[in-house]
ROLO-558273 format. One record per residue (C-alpha): residue in one letter; x, y, z negated; residue number from 1. Coordinates in nm, 2 decimals. Each point is the difference from the previous one (the first is absolute). Example, Ala and Ser with C-alpha at 12.3 -4.5 7.8 and 13.67 -1.06 7.14 Angstrom:
<sites>
@rest: a, east: 1.23, north: -0.45, up: -0.78, nr: 1
@rest: s, east: 0.14, north: 0.34, up: 0.07, nr: 2
</sites>
This chain:
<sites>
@rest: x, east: 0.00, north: 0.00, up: 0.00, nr: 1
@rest: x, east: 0.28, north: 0.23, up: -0.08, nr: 2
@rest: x, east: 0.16, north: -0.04, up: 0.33, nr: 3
@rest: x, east: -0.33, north: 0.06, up: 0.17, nr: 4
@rest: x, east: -0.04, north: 0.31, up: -0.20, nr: 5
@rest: x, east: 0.37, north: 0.12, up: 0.13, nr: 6
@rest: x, east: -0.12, north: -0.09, up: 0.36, nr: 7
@rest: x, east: -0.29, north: 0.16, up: -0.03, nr: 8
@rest: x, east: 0.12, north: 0.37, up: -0.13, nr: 9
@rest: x, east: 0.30, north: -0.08, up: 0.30, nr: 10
@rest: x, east: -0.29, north: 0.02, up: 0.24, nr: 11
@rest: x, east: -0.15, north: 0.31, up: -0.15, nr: 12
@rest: x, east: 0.30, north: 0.18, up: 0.06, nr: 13
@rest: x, east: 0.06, north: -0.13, up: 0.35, nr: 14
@rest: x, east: -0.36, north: 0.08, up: 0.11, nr: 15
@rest: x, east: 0.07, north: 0.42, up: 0.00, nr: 16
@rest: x, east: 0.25, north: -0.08, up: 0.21, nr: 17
@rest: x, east: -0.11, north: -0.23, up: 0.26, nr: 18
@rest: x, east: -0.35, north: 0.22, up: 0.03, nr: 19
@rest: x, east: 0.19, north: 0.33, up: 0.05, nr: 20
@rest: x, east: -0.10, north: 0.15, up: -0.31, nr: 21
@rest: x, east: 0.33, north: 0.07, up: -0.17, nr: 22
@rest: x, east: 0.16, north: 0.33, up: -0.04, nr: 23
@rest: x, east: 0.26, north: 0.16, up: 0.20, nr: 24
@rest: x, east: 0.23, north: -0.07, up: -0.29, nr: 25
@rest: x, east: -0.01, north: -0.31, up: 0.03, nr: 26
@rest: x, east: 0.02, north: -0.01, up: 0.36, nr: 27
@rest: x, east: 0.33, north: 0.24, up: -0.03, nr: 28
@rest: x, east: 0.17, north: -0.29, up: -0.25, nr: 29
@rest: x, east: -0.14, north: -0.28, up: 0.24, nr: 30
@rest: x, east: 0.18, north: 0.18, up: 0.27, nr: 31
@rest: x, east: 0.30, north: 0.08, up: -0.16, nr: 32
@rest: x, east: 0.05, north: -0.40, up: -0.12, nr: 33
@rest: x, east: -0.10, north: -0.06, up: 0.46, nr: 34
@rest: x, east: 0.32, north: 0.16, up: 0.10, nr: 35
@rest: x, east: 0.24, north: -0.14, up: -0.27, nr: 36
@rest: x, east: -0.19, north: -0.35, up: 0.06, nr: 37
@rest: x, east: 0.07, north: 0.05, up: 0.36, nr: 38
@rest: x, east: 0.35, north: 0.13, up: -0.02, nr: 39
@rest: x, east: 0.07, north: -0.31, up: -0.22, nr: 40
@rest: x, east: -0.17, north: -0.20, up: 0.31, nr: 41
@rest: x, east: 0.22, north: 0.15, up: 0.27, nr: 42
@rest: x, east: 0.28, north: -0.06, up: -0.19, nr: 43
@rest: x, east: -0.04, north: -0.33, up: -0.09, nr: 44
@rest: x, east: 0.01, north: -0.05, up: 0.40, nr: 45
@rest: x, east: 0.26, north: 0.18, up: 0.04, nr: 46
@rest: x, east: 0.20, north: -0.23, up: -0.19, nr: 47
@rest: x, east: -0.13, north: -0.28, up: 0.16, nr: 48
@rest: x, east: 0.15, north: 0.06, up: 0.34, nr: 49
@rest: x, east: 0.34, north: 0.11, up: -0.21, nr: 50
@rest: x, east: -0.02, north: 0.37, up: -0.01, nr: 51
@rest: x, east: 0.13, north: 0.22, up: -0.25, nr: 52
@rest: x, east: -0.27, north: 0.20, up: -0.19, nr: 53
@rest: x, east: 0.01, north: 0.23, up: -0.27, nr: 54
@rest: x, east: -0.08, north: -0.22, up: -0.29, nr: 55
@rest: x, east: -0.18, north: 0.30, up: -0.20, nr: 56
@rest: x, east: -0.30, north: -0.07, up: 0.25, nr: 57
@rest: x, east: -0.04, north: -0.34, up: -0.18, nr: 58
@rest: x, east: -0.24, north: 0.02, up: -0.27, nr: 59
@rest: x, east: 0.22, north: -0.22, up: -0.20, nr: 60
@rest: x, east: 0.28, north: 0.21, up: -0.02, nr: 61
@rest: x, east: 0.08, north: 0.17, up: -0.27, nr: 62
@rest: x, east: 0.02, north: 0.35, up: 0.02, nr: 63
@rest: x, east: -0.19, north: -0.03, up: 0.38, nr: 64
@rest: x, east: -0.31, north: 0.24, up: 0.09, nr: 65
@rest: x, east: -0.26, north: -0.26, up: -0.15, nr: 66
@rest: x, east: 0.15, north: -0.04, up: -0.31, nr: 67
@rest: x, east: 0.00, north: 0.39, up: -0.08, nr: 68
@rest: x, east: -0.34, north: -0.01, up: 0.13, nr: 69
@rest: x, east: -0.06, north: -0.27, up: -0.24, nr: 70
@rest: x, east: 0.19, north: 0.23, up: -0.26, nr: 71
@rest: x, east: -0.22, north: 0.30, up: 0.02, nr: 72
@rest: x, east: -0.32, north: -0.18, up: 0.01, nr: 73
@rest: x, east: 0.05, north: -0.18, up: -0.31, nr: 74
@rest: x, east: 0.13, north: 0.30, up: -0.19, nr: 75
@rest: x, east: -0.33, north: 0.18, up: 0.13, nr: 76
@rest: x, east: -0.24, north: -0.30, up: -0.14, nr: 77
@rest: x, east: 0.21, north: 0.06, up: -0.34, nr: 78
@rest: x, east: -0.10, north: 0.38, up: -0.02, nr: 79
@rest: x, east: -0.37, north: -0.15, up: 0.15, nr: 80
@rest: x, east: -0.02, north: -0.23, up: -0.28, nr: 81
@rest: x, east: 0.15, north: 0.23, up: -0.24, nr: 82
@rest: x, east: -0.31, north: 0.26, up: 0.11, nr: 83
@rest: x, east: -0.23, north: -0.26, up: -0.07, nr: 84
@rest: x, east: 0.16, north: -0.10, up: -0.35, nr: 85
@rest: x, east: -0.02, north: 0.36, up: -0.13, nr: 86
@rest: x, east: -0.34, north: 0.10, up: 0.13, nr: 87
@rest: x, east: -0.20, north: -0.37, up: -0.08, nr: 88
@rest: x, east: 0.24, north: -0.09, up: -0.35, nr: 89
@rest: x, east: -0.04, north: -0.34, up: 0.11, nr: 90
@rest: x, east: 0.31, north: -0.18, up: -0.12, nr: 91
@rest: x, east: -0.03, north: -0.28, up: 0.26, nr: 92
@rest: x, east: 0.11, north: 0.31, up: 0.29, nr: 93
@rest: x, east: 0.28, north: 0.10, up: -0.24, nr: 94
@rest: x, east: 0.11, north: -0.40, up: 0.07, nr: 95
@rest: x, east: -0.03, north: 0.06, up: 0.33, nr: 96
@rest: x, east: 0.24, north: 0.31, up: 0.03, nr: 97
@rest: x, east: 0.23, north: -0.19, up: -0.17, nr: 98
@rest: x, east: 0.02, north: -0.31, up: 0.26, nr: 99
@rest: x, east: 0.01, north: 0.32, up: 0.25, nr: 100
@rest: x, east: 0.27, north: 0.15, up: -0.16, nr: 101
@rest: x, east: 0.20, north: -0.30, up: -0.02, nr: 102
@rest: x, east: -0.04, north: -0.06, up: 0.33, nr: 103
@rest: x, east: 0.08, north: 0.31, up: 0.14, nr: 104
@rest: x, east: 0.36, north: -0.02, up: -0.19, nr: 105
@rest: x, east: 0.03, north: -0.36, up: 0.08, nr: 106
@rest: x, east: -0.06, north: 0.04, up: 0.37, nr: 107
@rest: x, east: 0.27, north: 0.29, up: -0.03, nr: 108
@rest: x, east: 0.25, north: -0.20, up: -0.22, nr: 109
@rest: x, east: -0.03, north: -0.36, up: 0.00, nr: 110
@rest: x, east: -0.08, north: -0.06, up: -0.32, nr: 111
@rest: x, east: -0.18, north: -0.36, up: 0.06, nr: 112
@rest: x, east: 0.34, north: -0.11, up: 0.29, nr: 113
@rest: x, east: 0.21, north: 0.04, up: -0.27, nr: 114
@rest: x, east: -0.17, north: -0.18, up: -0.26, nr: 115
@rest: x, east: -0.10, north: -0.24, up: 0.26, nr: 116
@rest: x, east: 0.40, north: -0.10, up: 0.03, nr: 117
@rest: x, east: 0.10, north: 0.01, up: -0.35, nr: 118
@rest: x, east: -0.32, north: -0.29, up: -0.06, nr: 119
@rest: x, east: 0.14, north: -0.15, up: 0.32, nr: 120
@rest: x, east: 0.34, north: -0.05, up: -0.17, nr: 121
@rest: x, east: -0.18, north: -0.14, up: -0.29, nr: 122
@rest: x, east: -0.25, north: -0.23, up: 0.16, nr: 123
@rest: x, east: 0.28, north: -0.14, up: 0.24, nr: 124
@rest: x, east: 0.12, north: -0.28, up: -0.17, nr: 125
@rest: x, east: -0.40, north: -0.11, up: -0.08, nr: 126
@rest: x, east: -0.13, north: 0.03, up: 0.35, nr: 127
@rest: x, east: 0.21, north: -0.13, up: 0.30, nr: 128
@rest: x, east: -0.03, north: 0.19, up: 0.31, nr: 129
@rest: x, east: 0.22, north: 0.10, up: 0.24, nr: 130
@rest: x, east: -0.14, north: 0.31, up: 0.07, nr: 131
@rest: x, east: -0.28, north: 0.27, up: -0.12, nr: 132
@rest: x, east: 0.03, north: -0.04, up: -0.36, nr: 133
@rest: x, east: 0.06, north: 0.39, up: 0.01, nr: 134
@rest: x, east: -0.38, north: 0.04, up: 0.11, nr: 135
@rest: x, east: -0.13, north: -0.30, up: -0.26, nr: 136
@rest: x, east: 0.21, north: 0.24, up: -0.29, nr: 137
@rest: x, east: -0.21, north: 0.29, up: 0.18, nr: 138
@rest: x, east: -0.31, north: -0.19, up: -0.04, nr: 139
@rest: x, east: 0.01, north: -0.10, up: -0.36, nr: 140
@rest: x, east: 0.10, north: 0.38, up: -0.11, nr: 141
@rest: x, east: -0.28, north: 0.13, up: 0.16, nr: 142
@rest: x, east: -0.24, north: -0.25, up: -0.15, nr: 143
@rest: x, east: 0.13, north: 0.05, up: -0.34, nr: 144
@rest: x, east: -0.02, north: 0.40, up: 0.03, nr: 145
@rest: x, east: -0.37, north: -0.10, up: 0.18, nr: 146
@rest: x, east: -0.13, north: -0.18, up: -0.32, nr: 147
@rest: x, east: 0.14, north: 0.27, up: -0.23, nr: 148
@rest: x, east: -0.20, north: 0.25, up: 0.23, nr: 149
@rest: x, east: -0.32, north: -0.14, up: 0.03, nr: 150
@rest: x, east: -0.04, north: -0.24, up: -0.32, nr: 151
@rest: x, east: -0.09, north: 0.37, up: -0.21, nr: 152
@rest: x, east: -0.19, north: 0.09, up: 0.31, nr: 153
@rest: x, east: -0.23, north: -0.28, up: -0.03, nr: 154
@rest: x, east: -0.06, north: 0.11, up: -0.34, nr: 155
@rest: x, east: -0.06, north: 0.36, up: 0.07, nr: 156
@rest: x, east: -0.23, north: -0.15, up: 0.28, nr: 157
@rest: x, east: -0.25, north: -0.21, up: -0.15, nr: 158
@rest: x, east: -0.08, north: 0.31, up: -0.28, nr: 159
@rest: x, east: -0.05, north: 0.21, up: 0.26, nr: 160
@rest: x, east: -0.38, north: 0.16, up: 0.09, nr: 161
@rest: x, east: -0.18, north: -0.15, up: 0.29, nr: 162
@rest: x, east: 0.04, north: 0.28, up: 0.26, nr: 163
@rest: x, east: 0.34, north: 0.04, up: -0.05, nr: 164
@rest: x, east: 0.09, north: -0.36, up: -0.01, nr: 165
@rest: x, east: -0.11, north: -0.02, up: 0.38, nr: 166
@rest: x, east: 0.24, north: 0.29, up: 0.10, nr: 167
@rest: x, east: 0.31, north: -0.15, up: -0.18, nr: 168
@rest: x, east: -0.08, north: -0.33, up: 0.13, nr: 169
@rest: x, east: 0.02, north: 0.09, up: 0.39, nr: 170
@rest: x, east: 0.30, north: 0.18, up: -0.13, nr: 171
@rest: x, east: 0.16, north: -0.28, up: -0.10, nr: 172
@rest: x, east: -0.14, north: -0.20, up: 0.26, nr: 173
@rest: x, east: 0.20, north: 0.26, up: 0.24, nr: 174
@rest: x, east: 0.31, north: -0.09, up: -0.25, nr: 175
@rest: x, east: -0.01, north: -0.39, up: 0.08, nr: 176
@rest: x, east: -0.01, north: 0.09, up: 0.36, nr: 177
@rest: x, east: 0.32, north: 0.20, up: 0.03, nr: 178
@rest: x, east: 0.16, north: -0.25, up: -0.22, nr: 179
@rest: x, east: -0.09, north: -0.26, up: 0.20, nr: 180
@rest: x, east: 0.21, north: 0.12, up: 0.28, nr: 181
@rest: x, east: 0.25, north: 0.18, up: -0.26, nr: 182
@rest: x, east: 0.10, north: -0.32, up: -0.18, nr: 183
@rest: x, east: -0.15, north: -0.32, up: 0.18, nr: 184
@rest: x, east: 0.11, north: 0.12, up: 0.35, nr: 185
@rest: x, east: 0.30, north: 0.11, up: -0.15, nr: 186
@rest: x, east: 0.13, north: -0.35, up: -0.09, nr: 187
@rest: x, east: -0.08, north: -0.13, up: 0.31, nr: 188
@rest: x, east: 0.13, north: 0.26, up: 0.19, nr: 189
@rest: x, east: 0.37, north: -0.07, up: -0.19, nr: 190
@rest: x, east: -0.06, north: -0.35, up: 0.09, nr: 191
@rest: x, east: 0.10, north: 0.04, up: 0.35, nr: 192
@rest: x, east: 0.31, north: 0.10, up: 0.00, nr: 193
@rest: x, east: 0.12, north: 0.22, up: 0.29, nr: 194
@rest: x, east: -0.22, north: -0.14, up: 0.33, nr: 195
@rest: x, east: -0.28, north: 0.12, up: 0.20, nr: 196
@rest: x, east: -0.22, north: -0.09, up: -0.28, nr: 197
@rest: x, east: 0.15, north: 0.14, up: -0.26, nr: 198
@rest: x, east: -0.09, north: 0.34, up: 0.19, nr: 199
@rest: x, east: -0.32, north: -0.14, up: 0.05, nr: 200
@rest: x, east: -0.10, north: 0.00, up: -0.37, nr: 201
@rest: x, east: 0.17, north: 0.28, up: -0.05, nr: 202
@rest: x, east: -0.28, north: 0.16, up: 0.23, nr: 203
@rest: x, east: -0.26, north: -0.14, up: -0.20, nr: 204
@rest: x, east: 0.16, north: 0.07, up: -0.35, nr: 205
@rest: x, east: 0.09, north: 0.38, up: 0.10, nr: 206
@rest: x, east: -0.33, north: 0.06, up: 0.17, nr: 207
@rest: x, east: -0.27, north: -0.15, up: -0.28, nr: 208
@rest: x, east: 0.18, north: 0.22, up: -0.20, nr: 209
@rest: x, east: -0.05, north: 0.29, up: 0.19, nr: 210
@rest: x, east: -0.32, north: -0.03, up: 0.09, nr: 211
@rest: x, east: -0.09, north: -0.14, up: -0.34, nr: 212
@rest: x, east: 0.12, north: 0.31, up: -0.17, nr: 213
@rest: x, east: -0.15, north: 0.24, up: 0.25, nr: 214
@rest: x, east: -0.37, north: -0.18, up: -0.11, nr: 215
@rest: x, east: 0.07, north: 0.08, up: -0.35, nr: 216
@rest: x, east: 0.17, north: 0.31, up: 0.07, nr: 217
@rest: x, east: -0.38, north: 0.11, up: 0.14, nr: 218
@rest: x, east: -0.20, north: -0.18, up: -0.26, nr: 219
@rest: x, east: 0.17, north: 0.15, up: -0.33, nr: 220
@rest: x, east: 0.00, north: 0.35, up: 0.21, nr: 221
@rest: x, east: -0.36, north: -0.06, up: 0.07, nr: 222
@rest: x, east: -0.09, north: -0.12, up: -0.37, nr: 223
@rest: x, east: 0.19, north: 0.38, up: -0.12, nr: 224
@rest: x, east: -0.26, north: 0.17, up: 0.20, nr: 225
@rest: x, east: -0.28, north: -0.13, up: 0.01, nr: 226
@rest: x, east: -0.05, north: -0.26, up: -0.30, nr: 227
@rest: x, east: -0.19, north: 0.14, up: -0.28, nr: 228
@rest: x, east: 0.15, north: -0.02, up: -0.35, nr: 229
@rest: x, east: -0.27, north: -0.26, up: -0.08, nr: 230
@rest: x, east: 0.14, north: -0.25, up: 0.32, nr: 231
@rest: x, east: 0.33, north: 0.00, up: -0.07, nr: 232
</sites>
């Protein structure tokens, strides 16, 4: 039932969308996450028929044109969020900054690739691959910091009113979408070394994350200005 639930408020958020009823913002950041999507895409060819590229058009550089894109939208969601947490006093939003915040200066300084390889080093002898233990170390980091994240969340959650309960939800719902392409893409996409594939998830990774953020770049932005203090 919860997973039908998730699909379900997925769905709501696609339909604006697909009937033409979303704003021009929304459009603008949809547009924006196009052209790096399809600069990723060219390049990605490019390399296939052994060309030299610039390597800051791939959205899994670091430092490239997506991944400051990716920067400034998710220090924008922080101040969104931080808005929201002031104006409504709803501790669940002030959880929600946080995870923002952290991910704007994680994004920006690698917090979870270096923790990733110091639980590498120490998971090595316990697990034996031959490659991508860096990305496992990765994995369990961000599921550790996860739980810490969203086990008071939960709490917060279930206390909460009725009205405002529904907002937070499709904003965590919104959460567990970006994540999904944040942290499960992610492992896959360090599976595959250095071929044609890895570039291919790299694609999907560095573009659900785009267009990911730019959805819940809209809806928090939409939720400051229209929301009433009673629905959020």
């Amino acid at each position: 039932m919860k997973i039908k639930a998730l699909l379900s408020e997925l769905t709501a958020f696609l339909k604006p969308i697909c009937k033409n009823e979303a704003p021009f913002f929304l459009y603008a950041l949809l547009f924006m996450d196009g052209i790096l999507i399809a600069l990723h895409s060219a390049a990605i060819l490019a390399i296939h028929f052994g060309l030299n590229v610039d390597q800051r058009l791939l959205l899994s550089t670091e430092g490239g044109y997506g991944e400051w894109f990716k920067y400034v939208q998710e220090f924008c969601i922080f101040l969104l969020f931080l808005k929201l947490a002031v104006r409504s006093r709803q501790p669940i939003y002030g959880f929600f900054t946080m995870i923002f915040l952290y991910a704007t200066a994680d994004d920006s300084l690698q917090f979870h690739e270096r923790a990733g390889d110091i639980i590498a080093v120490r998971i090595a002898p316990y697990i034996p691959l031959a490659s991508g233990l860096d990305d496992v170390g990765e994995a369990i980091f961000l599921s550790l910091l996860g739980l810490l994240l969203v086990a008071p969340m939960f709490f917060v959650f279930i206390k909460m009113d009725s009205k405002p309960k529904k907002t937070s939800f499709r904003c965590f719902v919104l959460l567990c979408m970006f994540f999904f392409f944040a942290v499960a893409i992610d492992v896959l996409h360090g599976v595959f070394g250095s071929n044609v594939l890895h570039l291919v998830f790299g694609l999907i990774e560095g573009g659900g994350e785009l267009i990911s953020l730019s959805i819940i770049c809209w809806f928090v932005f939409r939720l400051n200005k229209n929301a009433t203090a009673r629905q959020i």
